[in-house]
FIMARLUM-580388 format. One line per field, with one value per residue: residue in one letter; x, y, z of N, C-alpha, C, O, CB in turn; residue number from 1. Coordinates in nm, 2 decimals. Glycine has a CB too. Layout:
N
residuo a  ...;
n_c1 X  ...;
n_c2 Y  ...;
n_c3 Z  ...;
ca_c1 X  ...;
ca_c2 Y  ...;
ca_c3 Z  ...;
c_c1 X  ...;
c_c2 Y  ...;
c_c3 Z  ...;
o_c1 X  ...;
o_c2 Y  ...;
o_c3 Z  ...;
cb_c1 X  ...;
cb_c2 Y  ...;
cb_c3 Z  ...;
num NUM  ...;
REM end
This chain:
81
residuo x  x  x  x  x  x  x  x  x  x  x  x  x  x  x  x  x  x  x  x  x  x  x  x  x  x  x  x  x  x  x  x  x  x  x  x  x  x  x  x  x  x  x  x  x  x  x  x  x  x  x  x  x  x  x  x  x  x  x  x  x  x  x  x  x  x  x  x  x  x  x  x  x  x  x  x  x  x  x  x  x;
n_c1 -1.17  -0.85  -0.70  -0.59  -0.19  -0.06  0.23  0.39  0.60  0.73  0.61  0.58  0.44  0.25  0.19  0.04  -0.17  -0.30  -0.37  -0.55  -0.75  -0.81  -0.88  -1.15  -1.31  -1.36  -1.17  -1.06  -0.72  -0.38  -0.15  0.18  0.48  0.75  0.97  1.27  1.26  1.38  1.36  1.12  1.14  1.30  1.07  0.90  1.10  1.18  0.89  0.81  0.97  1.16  1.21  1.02  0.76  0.37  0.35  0.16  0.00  -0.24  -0.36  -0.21  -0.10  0.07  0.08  0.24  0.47  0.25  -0.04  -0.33  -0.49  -0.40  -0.43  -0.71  -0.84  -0.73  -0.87  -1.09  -1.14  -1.13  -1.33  -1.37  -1.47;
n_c2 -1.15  -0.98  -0.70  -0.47  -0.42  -0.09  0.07  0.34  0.62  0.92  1.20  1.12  1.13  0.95  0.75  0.98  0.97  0.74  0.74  0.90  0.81  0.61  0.74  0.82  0.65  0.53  0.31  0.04  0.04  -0.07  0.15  0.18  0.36  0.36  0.54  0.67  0.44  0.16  -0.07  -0.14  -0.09  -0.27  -0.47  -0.44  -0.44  -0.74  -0.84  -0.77  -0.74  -0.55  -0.17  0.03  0.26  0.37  0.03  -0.25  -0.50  -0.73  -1.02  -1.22  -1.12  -0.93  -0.61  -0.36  -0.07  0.14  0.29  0.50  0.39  0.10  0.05  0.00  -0.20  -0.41  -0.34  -0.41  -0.71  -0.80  -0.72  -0.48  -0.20;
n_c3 0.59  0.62  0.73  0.50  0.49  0.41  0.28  0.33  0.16  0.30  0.18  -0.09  -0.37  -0.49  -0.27  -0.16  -0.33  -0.32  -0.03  -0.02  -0.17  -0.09  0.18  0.10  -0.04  0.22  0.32  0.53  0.66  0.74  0.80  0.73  0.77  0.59  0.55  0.75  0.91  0.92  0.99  0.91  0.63  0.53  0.57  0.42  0.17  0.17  0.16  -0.11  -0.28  -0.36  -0.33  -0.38  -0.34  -0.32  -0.15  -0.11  0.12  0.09  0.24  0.20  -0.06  -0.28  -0.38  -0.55  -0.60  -0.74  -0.89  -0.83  -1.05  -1.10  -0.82  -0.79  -0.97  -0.83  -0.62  -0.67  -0.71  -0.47  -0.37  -0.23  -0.29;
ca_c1 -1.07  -0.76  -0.66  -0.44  -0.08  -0.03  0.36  0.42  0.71  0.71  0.64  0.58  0.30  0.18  0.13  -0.07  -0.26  -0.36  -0.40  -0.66  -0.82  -0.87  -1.03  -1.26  -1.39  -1.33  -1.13  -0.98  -0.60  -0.26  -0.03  0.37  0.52  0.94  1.09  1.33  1.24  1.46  1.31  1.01  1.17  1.34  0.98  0.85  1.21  1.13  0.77  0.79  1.12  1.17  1.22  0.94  0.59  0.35  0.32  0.01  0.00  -0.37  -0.45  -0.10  -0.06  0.12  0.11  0.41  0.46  0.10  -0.09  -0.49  -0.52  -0.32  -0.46  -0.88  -0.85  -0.69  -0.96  -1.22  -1.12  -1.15  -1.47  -1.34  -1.46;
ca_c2 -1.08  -0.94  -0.52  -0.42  -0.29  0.01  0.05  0.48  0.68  1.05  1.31  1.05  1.18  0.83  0.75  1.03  0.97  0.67  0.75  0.97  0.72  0.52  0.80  0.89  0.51  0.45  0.14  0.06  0.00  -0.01  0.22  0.17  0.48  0.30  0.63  0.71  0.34  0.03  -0.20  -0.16  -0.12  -0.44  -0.52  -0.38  -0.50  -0.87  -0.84  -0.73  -0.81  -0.39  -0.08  0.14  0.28  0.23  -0.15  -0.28  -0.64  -0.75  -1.16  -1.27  -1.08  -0.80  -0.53  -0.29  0.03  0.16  0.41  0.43  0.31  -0.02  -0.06  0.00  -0.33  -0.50  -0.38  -0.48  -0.80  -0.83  -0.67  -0.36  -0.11;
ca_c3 0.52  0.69  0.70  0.42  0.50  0.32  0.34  0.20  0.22  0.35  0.03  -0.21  -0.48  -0.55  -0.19  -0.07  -0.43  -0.24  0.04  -0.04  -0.27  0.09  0.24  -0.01  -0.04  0.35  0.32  0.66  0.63  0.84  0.75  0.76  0.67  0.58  0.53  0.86  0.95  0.84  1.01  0.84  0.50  0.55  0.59  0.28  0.06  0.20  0.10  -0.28  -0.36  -0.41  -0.22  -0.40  -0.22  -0.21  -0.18  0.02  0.11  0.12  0.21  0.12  -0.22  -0.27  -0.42  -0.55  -0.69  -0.76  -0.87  -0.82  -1.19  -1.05  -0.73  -0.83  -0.99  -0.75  -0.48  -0.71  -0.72  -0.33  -0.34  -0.18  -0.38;
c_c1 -0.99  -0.76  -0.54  -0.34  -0.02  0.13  0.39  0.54  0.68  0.77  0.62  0.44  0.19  0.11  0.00  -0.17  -0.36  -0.39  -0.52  -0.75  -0.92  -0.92  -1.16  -1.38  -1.41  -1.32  -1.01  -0.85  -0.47  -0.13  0.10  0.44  0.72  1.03  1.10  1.33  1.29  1.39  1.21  1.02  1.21  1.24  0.91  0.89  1.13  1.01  0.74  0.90  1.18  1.15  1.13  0.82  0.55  0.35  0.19  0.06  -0.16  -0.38  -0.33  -0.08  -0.05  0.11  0.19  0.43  0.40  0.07  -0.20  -0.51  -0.46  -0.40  -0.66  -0.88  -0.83  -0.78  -1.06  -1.25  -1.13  -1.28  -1.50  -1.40  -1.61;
c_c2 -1.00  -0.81  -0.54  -0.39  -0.21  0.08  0.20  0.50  0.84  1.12  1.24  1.05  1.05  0.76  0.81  1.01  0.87  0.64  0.81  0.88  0.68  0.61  0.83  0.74  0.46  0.32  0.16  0.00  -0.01  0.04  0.24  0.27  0.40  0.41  0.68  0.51  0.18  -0.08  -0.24  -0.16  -0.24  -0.50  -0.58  -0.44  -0.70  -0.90  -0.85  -0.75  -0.61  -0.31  0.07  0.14  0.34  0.11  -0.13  -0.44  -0.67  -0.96  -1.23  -1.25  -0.96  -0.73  -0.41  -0.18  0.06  0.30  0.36  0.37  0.15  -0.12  -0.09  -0.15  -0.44  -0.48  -0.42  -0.65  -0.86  -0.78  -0.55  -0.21  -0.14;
c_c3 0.62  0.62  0.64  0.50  0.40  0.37  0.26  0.24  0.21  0.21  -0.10  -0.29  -0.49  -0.39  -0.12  -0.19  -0.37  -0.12  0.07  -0.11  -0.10  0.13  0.24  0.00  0.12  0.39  0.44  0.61  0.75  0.75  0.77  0.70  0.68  0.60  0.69  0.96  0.89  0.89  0.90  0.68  0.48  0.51  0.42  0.19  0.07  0.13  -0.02  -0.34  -0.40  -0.29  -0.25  -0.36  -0.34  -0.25  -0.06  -0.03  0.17  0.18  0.16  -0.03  -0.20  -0.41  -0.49  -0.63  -0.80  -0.78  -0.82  -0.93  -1.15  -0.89  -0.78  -0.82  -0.95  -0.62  -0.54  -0.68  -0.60  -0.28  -0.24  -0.23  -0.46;
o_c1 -1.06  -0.79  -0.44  -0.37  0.06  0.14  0.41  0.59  0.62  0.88  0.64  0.35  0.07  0.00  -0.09  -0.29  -0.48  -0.44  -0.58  -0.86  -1.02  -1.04  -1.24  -1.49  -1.49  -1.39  -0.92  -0.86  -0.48  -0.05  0.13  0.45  0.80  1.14  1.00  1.39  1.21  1.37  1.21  0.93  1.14  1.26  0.90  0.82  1.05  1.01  0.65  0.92  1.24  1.10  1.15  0.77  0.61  0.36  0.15  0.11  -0.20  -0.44  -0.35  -0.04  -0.11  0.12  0.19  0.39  0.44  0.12  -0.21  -0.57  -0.52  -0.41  -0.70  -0.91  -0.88  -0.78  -1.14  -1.35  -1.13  -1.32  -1.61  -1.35  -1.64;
o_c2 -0.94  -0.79  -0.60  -0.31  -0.25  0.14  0.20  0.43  0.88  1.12  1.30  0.97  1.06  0.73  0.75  1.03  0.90  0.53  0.78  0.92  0.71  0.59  0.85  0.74  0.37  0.24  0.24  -0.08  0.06  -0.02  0.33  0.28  0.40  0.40  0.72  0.49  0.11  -0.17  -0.34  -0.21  -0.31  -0.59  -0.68  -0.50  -0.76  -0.99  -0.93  -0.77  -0.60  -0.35  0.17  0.03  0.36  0.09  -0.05  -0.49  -0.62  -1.01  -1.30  -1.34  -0.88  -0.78  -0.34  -0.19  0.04  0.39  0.24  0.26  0.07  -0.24  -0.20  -0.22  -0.55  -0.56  -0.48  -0.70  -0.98  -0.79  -0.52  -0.11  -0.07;
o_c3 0.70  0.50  0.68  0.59  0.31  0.48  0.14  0.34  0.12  0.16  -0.21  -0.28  -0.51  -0.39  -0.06  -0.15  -0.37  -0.09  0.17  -0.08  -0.04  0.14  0.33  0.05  0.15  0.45  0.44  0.52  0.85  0.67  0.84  0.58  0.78  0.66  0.75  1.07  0.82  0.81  0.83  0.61  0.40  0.43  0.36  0.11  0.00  0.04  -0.06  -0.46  -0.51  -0.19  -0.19  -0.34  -0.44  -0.37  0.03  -0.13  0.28  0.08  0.07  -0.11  -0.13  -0.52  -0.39  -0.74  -0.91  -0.72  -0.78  -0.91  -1.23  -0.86  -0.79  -0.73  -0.98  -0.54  -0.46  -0.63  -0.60  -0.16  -0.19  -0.18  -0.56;
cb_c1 -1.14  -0.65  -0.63  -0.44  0.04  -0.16  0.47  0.33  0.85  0.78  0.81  0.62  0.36  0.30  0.20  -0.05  -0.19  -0.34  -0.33  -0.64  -0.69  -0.76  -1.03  -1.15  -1.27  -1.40  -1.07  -1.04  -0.58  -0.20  -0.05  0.47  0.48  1.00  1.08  1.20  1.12  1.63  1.24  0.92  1.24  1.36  0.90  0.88  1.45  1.11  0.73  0.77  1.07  1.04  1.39  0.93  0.58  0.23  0.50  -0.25  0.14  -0.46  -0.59  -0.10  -0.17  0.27  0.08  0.53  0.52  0.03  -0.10  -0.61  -0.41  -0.16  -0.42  -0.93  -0.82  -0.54  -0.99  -1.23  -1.05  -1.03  -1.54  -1.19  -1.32;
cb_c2 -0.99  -1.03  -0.38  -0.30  -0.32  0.11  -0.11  0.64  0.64  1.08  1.36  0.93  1.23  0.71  0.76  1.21  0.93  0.63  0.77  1.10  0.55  0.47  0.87  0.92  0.38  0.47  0.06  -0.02  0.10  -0.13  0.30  0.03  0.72  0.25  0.77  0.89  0.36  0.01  -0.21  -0.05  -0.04  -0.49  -0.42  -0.24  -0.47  -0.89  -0.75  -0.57  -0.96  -0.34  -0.06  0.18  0.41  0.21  -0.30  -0.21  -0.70  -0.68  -1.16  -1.38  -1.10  -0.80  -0.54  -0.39  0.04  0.11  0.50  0.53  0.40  0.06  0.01  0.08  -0.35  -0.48  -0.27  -0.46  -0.81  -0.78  -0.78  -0.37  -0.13;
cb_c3 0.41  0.71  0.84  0.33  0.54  0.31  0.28  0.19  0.15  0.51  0.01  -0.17  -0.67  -0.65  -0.17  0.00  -0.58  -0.27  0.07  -0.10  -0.39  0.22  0.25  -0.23  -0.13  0.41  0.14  0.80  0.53  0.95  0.74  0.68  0.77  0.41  0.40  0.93  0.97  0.88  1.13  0.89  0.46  0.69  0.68  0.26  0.15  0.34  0.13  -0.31  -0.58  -0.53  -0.20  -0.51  -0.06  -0.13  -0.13  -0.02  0.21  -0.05  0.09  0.13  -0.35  -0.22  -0.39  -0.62  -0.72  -0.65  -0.97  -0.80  -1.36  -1.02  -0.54  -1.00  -1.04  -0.72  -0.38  -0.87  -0.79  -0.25  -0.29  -0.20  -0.46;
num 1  2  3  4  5  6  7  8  9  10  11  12  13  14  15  16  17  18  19  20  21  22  23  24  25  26  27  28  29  30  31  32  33  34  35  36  37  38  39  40  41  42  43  44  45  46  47  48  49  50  51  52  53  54  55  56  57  58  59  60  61  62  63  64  65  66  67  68  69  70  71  72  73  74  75  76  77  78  79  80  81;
REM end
């Protein structure tokens, strides 16, 4: 199984919601913060078809504007969790 990318943007409630989720569980991740960084939004837009955080892309499936109620299920299902 390949490391998530967890794509946030700086100040964003739902991000650090999950960001903290990840700490708490200690699920390893890479983190893209987009905001101040176009490339990487580019990244992000390409990815999800959308320009809202976070998104995570896990294994070739994405993810897209999430809470923890949204992603849980989605790490269950990878056995993350």
């Amino acid at each position: 199984m390949t490391t998530p990318t967890l794509y946030v943007k700086s100040g964003c409630p739902w991000c650090e919601e999950v960001l903290g989720y990840f700490a708490v569980h200690d699920i390893s991740f890479l983190k893209v913060t987009v905001s101040g960084n176009p490339e990487a939004m580019q990244e992000m837009t390409e990815l999800s078809g959308q320009s809202k955080a976070p998104t995570m892309e896990w294994d070739g499936e994405v993810l897209a504007d999430f809470g923890v109620a949204e992603l849980i299920p989605f790490l269950e299902a990878r056995g993350a969790v």
